[in-house]
C-alpha positions in Angstrom: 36.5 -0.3 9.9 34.5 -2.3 7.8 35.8 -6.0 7.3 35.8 -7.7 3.5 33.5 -10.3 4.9 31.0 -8.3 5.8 31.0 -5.8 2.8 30.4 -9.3 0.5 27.4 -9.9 2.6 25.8 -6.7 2.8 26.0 -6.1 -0.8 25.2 -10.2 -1.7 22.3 -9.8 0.4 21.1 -6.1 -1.1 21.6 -7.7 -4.2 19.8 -10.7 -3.6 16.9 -8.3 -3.1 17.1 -6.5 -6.0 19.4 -3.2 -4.9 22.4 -2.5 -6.2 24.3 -1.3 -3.2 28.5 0.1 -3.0 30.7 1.3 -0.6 32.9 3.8 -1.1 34.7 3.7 2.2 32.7 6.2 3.9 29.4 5.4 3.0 26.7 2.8 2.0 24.6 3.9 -1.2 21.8 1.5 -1.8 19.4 2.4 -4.9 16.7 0.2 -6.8 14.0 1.4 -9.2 10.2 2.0 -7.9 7.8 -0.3 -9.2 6.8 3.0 -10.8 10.0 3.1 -12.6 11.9 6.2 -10.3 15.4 5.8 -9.1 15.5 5.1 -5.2 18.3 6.2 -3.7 19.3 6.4 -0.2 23.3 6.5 1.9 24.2 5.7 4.9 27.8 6.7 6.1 29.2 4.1 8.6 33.1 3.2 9.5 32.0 0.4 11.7 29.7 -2.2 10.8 27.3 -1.0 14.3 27.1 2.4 13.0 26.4 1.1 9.7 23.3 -1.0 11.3 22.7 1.8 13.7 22.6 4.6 10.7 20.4 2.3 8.3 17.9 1.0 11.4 17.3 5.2 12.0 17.0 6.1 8.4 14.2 3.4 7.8 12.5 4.4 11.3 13.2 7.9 10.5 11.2 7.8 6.4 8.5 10.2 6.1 6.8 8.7 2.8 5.3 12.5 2.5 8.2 14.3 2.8 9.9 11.8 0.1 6.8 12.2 -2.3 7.0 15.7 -1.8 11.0 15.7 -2.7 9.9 13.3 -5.7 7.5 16.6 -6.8 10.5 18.6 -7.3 11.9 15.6 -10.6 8.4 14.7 -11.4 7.8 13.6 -15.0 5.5 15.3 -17.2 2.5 13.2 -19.5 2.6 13.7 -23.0 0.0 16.6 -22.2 2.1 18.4 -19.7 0.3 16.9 -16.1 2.2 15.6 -13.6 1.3 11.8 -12.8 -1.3 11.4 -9.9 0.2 12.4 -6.8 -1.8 9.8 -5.2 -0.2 7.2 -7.8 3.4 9.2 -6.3 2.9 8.4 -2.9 2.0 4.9 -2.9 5.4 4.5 -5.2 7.0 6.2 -2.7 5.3 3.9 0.1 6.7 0.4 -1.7 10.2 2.2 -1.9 9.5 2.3 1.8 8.3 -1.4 2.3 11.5 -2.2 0.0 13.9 -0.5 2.2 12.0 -2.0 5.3 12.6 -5.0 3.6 16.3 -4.5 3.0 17.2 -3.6 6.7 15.4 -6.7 8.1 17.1 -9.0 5.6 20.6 -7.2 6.3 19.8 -7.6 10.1 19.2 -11.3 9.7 21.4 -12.4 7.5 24.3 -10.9 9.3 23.0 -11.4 12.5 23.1 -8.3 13.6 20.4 -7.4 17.0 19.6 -3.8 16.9 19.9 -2.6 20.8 
């Protein structure tokens, strides 16, 4: 289980950063908008607080930025002439969601102290 303590400090410390983050008891669910304006979205299910830094450390180690932009492909927006937006323009959003989440994990790692074996 989870302690209150640590909950209030993951999610101060996502939110310090920007995220919005909630636990529902099960899982982690961490989202914040791309500088491109998508909805970044990403769980982690944990009931221990290792697992939890176990599950999030994999998931960032484990991010294709391709594979995402790809998945992004599938909700892409349309211009006011029908085109979709520059794919190139897609990944790189999709690379600073990366950099965010990287970004996350370290500052969740440090400020709870947490070593990843």
């Amino acid at each position: 289980m989870i302690g209150k303590k640590e909950l209030k400090n993951i999610c101060k410390t996502a939110e310090g950063l920007g995220w919005s983050a909630n636990y529902d008891g099960d899982d982690f669910s961490f989202a914040i908008n791309s500088p491109a304006g998508q909805n970044f979205q990403f769980d982690v299910p944990a009931d221990t607080i290792d697992e939890f830094y176990e599950k999030l450390h994999e998931y960032c180690d484990n991010f294709d930025c391709s594979d995402e932009a790809c998945l992004w492909l599938c909700f892409a927006e349309f211009d006011e002439n029908g085109a979709l937006f520059d794919v190139n323009d897609l990944h790189e959003d999709v690379e600073a969601c990366y950099d965010m989440m990287c970004e996350l994990t370290d500052a969740l790692a440090y400020q709870n102290d947490y070593v990843v074996a």
